[in-house]
C-alpha positions in Angstrom: 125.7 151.0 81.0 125.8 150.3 77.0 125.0 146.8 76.8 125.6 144.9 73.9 123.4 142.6 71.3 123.4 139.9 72.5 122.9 140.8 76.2 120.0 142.7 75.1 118.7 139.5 73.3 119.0 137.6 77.2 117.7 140.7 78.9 114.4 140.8 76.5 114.1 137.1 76.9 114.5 136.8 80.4 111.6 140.0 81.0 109.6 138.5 78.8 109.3 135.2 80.8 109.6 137.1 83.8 105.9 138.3 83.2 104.5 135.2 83.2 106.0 134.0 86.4 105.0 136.9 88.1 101.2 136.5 87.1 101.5 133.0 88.0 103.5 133.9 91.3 100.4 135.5 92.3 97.9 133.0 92.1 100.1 130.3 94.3 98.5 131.8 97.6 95.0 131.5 95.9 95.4 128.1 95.2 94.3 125.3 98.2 96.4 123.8 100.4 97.4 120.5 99.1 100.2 118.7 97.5 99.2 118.0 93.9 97.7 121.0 93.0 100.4 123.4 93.9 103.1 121.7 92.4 101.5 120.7 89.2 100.6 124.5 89.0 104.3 125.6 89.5 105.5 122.5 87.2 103.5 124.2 84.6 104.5 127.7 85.5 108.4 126.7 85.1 107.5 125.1 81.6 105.8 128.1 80.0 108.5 130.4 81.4 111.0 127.8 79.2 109.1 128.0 76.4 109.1 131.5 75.9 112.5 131.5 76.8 113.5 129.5 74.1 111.2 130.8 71.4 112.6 134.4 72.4 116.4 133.1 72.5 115.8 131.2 69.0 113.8 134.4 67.2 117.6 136.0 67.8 119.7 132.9 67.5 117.9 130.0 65.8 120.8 128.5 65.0 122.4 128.1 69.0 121.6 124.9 71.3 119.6 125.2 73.9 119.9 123.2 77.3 116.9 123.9 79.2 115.8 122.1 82.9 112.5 121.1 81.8 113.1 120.0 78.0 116.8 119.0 78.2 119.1 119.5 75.3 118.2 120.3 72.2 121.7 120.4 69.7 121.3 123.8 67.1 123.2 124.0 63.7 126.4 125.9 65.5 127.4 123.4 67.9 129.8 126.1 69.6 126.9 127.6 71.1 124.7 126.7 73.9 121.9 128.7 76.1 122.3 127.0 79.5 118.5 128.0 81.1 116.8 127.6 84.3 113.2 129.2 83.7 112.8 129.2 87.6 115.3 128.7 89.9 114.2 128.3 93.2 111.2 126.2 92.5 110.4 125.4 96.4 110.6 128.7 97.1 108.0 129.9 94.1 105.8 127.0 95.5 105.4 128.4 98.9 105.4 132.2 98.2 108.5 133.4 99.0 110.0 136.3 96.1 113.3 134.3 96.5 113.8 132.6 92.6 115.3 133.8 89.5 115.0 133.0 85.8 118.9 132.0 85.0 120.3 132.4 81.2 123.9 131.3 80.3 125.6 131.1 77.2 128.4 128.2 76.3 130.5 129.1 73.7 133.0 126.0 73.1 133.0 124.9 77.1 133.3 128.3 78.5 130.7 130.4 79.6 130.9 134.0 78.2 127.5 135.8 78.9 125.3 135.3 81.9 121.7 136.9 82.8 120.0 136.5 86.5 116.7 137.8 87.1 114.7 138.1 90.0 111.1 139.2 88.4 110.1 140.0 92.1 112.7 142.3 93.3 113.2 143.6 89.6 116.9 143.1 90.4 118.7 141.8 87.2 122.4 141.1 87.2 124.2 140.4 83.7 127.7 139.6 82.6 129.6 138.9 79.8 133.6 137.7 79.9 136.0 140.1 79.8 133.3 143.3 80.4 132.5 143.2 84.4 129.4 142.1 86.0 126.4 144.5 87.1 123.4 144.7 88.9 121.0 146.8 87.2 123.4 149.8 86.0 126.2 149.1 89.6 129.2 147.3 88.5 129.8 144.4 91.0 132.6 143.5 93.1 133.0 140.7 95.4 133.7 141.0 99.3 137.0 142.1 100.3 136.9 140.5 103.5 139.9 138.1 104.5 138.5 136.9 107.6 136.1 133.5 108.2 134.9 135.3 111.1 133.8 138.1 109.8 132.0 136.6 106.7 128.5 135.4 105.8 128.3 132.6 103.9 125.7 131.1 102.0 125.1 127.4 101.5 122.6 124.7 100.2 121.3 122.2 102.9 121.2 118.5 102.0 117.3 117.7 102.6 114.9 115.0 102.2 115.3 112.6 98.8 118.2 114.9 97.8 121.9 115.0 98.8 124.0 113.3 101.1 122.9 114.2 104.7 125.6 113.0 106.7 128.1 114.4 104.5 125.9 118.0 105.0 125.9 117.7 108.7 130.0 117.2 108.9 130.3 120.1 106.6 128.2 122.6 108.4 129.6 121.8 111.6 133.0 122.6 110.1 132.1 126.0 108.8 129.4 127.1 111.8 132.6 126.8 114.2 134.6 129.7 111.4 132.1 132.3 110.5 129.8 134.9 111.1 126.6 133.5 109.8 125.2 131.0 107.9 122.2 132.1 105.2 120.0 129.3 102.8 118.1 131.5 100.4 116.9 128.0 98.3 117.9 129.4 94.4 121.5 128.9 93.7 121.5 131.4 90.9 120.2 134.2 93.2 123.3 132.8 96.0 125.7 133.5 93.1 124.7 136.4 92.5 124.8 137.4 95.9 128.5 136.9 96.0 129.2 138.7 93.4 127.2 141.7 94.5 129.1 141.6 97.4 126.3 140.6 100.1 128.0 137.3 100.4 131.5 136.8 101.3 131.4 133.0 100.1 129.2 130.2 98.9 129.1 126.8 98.1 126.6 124.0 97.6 126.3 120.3 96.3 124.1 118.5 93.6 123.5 121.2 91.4 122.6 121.0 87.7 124.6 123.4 85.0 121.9 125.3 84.8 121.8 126.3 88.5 125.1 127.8 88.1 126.7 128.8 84.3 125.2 132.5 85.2 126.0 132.7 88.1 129.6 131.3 87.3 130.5 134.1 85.0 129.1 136.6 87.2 131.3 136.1 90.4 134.6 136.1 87.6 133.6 139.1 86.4 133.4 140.1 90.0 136.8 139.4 90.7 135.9 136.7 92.4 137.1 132.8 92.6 134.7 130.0 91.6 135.8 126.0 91.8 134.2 122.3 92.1 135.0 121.1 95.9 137.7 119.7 94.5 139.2 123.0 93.5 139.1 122.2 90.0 136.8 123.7 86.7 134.4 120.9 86.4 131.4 122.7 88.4 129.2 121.7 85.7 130.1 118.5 85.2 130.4 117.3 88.7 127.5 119.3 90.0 129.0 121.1 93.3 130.4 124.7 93.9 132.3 127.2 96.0 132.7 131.1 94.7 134.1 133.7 97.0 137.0 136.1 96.7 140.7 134.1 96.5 141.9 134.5 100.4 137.9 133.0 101.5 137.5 130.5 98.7 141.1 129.0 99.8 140.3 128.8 103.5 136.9 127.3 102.8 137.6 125.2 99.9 140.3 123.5 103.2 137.5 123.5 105.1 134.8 121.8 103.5 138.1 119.2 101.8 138.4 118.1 106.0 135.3 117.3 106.9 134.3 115.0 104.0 137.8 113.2 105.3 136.3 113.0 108.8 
């Protein structure tokens, strides 16, 4: 697959930063057993991986913004573009030593996303986009699931947990679902769940209390996929309102309906 500049400018950054998680990925299990440690060591794992990031990103387009997790917004000279970046997605996951977290890059030009990298360092798995040019993983162009029936599909989903989300509102919305479907999967890196759907693994997905950086990749990629991707409220505000469902049209209807019941219940 050609690819073009400025995929190959998100591609070298996202490798780049990739090495240093994965070096840092590998001392987590030498570290002891406690709370502070651990997570100051992953809170400074996720910032080095943004720096580099955003020195890499900048060396190509110093003029762009740049909306990172850890440093927040910083406005560039062309305000009609914007690097939406999560260094590490799937923090909790990096923390305990699962190879389930991704280093996200999106690109805003003028409120629309129209380039998107995802990259697991651990499975070497790297999925890219771009609007208008198809979405692949490695050199496999990607296509959503074609499956039509709740039954028969596997969603994935984010679980409401402790200090985050709205547990009672979870609880009614899984119990909806887990009555519909075939299975129900929580990988913990929303990016990576995106991704997923648009690789076809996942018939659906949809999560709440999300940050744009969680998702603008991941957006782009299940479009390109043929896919469907809403807010709950089956608008375009993901970003803005922090909550998500992407599957292919016939699913993403049926759950969308779904999930729109129980929060009424």
């Amino acid at each position: 697959m050609m690819q073009s500049a400025l995929l190959n400018v998100m591609i070298g950054a996202a490798r780049k930063a990739a090495r240093s998680l994965k070096r840092d990925f590998g001392e987590i299990e030498k570290l002891q057993v406690s709370m502070k440690g651990p997570a100051n060591f992953v809170t400074a794992a996720d910032r080095r991986a943004e720096t580099i990031l955003r020195a890499e990103l900048a060396k190509a387009r110093p003029n762009y913004g740049f909306h990172g997790e850890e440093g927040g917004l910083h406005a560039g000279s062309d305000k009609t573009h914007t690097w939406i970046v999560d260094p590490l997605d799937g923090t909790t996951n990096f923390l305990h030593g699962i190879p389930q977290f991704a280093i996200s890059i999106g690109l805003d030009r003028d409120g629309t996303i129209v380039a998107g990298v995802i990259y697991n360092p651990i499975s070497d798995e790297l999925y890219t986009a771009e609007r208008g040019k198809g979405a692949f993983l490695n050199d496999y162009r990607l296509r959503v699931a074609a499956r039509q029936r709740m039954n028969e599909s596997i969603v994935a989903c984010g679980l409401p947990h402790h200090g985050r989300g709205d547990l009672e509102l979870g609880l009614k919305e899984l119990a909806a679902v887990q009555d519909k479907v075939a299975g129900l999967r929580r990988f913990g890196a929303a990016s990576l769940d995106l991704a997923g759907v648009a690789a076809g693994r996942f018939d659906i997905y949809w999560e709440r209390n999300l940050s744009p950086w969680d998702m603008a990749a991941g957006v782009l990629m299940v479009r390109e996929s043929g896919g469907f991707v809403t807010d709950l409220d089956g608008t375009d505000a993901m970003l803005g309102k922090g909550h998500i469902i992407a599957g292919n049209e016939a699913l993403h209807k049926e759950l969308l309906a779904t999930l729109k019941g129980a929060s009424k219940n």
